[in-house]
N, C-alpha and C positions, 0 to 999 in steps of 0.2 A: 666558439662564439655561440654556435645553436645549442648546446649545452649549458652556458649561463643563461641565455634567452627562457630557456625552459626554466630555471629559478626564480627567474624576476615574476615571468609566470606564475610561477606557483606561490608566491609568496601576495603577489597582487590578488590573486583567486582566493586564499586563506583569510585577507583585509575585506574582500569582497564579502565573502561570506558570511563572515561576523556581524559587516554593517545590515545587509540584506537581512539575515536571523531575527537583530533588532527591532529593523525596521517595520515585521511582520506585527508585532506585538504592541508598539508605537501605534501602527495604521488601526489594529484590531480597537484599539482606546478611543481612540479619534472616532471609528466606526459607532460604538457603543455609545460616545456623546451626542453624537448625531440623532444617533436613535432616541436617546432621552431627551433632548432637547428640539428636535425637528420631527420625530414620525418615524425615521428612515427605516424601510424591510429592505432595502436590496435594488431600488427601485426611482431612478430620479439622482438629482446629483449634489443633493442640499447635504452629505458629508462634506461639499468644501468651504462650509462654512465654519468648520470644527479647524481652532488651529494644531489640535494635538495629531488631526488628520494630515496638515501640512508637515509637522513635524518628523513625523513619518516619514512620508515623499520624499524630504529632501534628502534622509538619515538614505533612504530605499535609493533615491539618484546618486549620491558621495558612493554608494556600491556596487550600482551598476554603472558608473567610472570606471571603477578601480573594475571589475568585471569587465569591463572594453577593453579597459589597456589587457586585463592578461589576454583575449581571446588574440593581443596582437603580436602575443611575445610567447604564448604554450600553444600547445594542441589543444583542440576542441576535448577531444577524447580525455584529456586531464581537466581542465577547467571543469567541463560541467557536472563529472562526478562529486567536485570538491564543493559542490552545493550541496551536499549533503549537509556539510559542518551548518549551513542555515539553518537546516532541519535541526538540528540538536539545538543548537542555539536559543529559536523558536521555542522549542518544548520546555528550556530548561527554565527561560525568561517567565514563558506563558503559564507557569506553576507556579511562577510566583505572584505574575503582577497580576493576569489573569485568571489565578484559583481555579486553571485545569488543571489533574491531577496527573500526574507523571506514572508512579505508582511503581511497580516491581518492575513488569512488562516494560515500560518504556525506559526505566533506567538502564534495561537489559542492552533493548535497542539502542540507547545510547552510545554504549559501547563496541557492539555490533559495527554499529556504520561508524567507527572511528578505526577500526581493525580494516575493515573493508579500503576505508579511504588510504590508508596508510598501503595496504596493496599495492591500489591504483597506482601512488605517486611512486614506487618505486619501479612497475612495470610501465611505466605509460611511455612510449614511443615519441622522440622528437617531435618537431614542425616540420615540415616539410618546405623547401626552401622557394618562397614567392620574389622571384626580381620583379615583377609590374602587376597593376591590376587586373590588364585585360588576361594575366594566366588563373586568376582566379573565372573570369566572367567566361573562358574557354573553358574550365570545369563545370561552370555552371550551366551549361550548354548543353552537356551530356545527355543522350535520351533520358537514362537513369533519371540524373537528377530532375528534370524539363519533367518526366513526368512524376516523382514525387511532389513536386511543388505544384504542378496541377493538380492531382488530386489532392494537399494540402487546401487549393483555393476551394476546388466543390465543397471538399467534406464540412470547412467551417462558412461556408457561404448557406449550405442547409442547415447546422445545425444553431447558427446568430437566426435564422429566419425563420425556421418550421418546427424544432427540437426545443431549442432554450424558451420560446416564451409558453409553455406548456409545458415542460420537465427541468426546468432548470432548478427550482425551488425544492425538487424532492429526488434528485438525484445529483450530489459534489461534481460528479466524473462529466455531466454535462458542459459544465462551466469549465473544469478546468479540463477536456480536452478539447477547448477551442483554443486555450491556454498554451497547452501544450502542443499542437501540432502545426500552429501560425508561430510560436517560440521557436520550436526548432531554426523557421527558415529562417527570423528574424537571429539566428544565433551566426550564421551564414554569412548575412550580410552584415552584421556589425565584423567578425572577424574582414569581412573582405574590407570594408570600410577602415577599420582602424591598422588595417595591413597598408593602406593608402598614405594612412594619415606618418605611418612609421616610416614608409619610405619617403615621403614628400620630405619628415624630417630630417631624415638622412641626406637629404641632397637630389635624388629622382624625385620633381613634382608629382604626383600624382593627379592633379587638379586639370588637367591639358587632355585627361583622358576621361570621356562621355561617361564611360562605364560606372567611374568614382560616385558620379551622381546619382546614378541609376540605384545603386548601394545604400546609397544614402536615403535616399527618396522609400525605399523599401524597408531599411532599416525604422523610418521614424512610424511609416503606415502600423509595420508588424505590431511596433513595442506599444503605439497606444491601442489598439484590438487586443493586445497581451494584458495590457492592465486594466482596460475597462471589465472585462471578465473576471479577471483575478481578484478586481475591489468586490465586484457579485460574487465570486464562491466566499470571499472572504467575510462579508455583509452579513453570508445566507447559513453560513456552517463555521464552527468551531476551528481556532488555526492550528489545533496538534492534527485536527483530519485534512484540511485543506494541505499545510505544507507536505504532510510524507507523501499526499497522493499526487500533489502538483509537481514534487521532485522524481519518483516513480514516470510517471505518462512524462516529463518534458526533458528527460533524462534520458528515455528510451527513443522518443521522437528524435531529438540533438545526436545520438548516436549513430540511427539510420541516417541522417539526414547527412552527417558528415562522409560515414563509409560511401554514400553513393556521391560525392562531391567530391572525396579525393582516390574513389576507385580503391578503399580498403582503409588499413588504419598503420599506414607506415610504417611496418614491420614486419621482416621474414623469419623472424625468431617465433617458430613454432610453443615455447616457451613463455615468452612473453605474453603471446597472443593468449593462451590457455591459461593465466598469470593474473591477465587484465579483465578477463570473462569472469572469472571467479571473483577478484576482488567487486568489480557489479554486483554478482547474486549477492553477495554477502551484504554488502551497503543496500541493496534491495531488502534482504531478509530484514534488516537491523530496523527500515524503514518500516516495514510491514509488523515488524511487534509495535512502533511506536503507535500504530494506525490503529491497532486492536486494543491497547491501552486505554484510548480513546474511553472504549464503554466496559471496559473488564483492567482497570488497573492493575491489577495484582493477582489476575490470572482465577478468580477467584470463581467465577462463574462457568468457567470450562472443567475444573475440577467438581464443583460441586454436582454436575450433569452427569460427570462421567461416575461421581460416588453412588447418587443413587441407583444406579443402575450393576457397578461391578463391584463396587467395594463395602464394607461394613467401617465400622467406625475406626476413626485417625488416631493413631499413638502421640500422646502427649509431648513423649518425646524426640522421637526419631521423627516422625508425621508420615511415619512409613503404612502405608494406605494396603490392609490384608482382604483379600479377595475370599467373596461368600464362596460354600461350595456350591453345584449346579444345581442343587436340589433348591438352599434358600433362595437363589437368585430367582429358578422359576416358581416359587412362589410367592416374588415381588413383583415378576413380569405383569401389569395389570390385563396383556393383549392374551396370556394364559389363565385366566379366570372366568369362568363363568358364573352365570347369575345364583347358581346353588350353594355354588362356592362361599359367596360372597357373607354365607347367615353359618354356613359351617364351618368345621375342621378341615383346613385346607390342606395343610402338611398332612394332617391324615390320610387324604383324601392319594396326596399324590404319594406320601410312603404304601400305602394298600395298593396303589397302581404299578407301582414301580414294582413289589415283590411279586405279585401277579405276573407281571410282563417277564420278567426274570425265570420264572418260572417254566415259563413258555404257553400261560394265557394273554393274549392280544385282543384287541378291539374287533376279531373273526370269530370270539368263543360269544359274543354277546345275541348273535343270529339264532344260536343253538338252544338260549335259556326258553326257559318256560316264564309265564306270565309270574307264578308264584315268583320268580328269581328274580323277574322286573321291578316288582313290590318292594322283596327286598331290597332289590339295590336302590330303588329308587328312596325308602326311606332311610336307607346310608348314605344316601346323597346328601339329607335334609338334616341327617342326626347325630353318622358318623356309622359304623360297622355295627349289625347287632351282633349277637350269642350264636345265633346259628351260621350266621357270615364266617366267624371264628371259626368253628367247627369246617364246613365246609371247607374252609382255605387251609386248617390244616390237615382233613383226607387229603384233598389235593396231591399239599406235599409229599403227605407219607408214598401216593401212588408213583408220582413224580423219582 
């Protein structure tokens, strides 16, 4: 039975996801009419006058339903990885309707976080079996958790009051980690909440017991301080940056949040547990190219960084990227030039230096010269070696 339950889960979590994806891209349209037709920066609440904003909401509430129900039928630990699939979603929609560009990098990620997600679903551990509400509200009681949720309330009590109206506009992670770390508990309490609602169904009311409320009451505070922020990061930045980072911090919050609420993540299979870590980093990593696509689609500006500095020109056809030897590269170094350099023979300068040194004259034989030798060298600095330099450099050798 707890084995089908975990299906239905999974499958309401996969509907959730799709609708929530959309709804991102919907909301962002809605947002953008606002703004052209009201003023709107992020600031005030004249988007609800946009119906394509509406239309949104209600695409974003049909998916955080279908998001309820599964949180009441899987584990936490599975559902909210499977928001990932929003994330792809989001990106794939918001390239088109949106004209943000997806580009190499994020197509990469794309499929990243679909490998990652597939992990998860196959390591992700039962539910853990709830007969009443108040064994959820005795979990939630835990020093543990008691004191995560407190400092959940400080941290976003400073940062809605003293942080966001002075950095929220020029830092994403503002916005959305009041998002994500009020998300978590709100993920909490709707599981405890619609764990209520599924036994009431079955026959145990749930309704007879204070706690149901208490759930409830917490559940609805969380989700609108979740989405009053989320419409500002989403108002203030771009939705391929807002979603990977908002799934990132309230993925990771929801996971804490859960481990210390059910005392670990229902499972003794060392296996598993190492199974399910992995598949995270991965749906992490996949999120994190989609996030860097953002402003380098195609990877195109981390290669060009690293050419001027290591490599000489790309092969046509392979694009197999050939590395200068030491010599040319430090004579591209601009932090290895000096101002003499910079009117003369530089490669001269540093092949004469380098056979010298080779030699066994170093920058200790310059103490020893005579003024006549400073002249010279100084007008080979300015002109390149004269006739007597030659000479000289090859007694050297011969003595050498």
């Amino acid at each position: 039975m707890m084995l089908e339950e975990k299906y239905i889960g999974l499958g309401l979590a996969i509907v959730s996801s799709c609708l929530i994806g959309t709804s991102f891209v919907i909301t962002k349209k809605g947002l953008q009419q606002a703004e052209r037709k009201h003023g709107f920066e992020g600031d005030g609440f004249v988007y609800l006058l946009s119906p394509i904003w509406w239309a949104g909401i209600m695409t974003l509430g049909i998916g955080e339903v279908c998001n309820f129900a599964a949180y009441a039928f899987a584990p936490a630990i599975l559902v909210t990885p499977l928001g990932a699939l929003s994330v792809l979603i989001g990106a794939v929609l918001g390239s088109y309707f949106l004209k943000e560009e997806l580009g190499t990098l994020g197509k990469l990620g794309v499929a990243i976080c679909l490998i990652g997600t597939v992990i998860v679903v196959l390591h992700a551990p039962p539910d853990e079996e709830i007969n009443t509400i108040d064994q959820i509200l005795d979990y939630a009681l835990r020093p543990g958790f008691l004191l995560y949720a407190a400092s959940v309330a400080i941290f976003a009590s400073v940062m809605i009051y003293k942080i966001a109206p002075k950095y929220g506009k020029s830092n994403a992670l503002v916005y959305l980690s009041i998002c994500s770390t009020v998300g978590s508990v709100s993920v909490m309490s709707v599981k405890a909440f619609g764990i209520a609602l599924k036994l009431t169904f079955g026959g145990k009311n749930q309704f007879t017991h204070p706690s149901t409320y208490v759930f409830m009451l917490l559940t609805i505070v969380c989700i609108m301080t979740q989405m009053n922020y989320f419409n500002k990061a989403l108002a203030t930045y771009p939705a391929n940056l807002v979603n990977p980072l908002y799934y990132v911090t309230f993925t990771t919050a929801t996971l804490i949040a859960s481990a210390l609420l059910y005392g670990g993540f229902n499972t003794t299979d060392p296996v598993n547990t190492i199974s399910l870590l992995a598949g995270f980093l991965v749906i992490f990593s996949g999120v994190y190219l989609l996030n860097i696509s953002r402003a380098d689609p195609n990877g195109r500006r981390i290669l060009s960084t690293r050419a001027s500095m290591d490599v000489s020109g790309t092969d046509m056809i392979s694009s197999i990227q050939t590395r200068l030897s030491m010599q040319s590269r430090r004579s591209h170094d601009p932090r290895r030039l000096s101002v003499s350099s910079e009117h003369g023979d530089r490669e001269g300068l540093i092949r004469a230096y380098d056979e010298e040194e080779a030699h066994g004259f170093g920058l200790t034989d310059l103490a020893e010269e005579s003024d006549d030798d400073r002249r010279r060298g100084n007008g080979s600095a300015n002109g390149g070696r004269g006739f007597g330099d030659t000479i000289e450099l090859q007694e050297r050798k011969g003595d050498s």
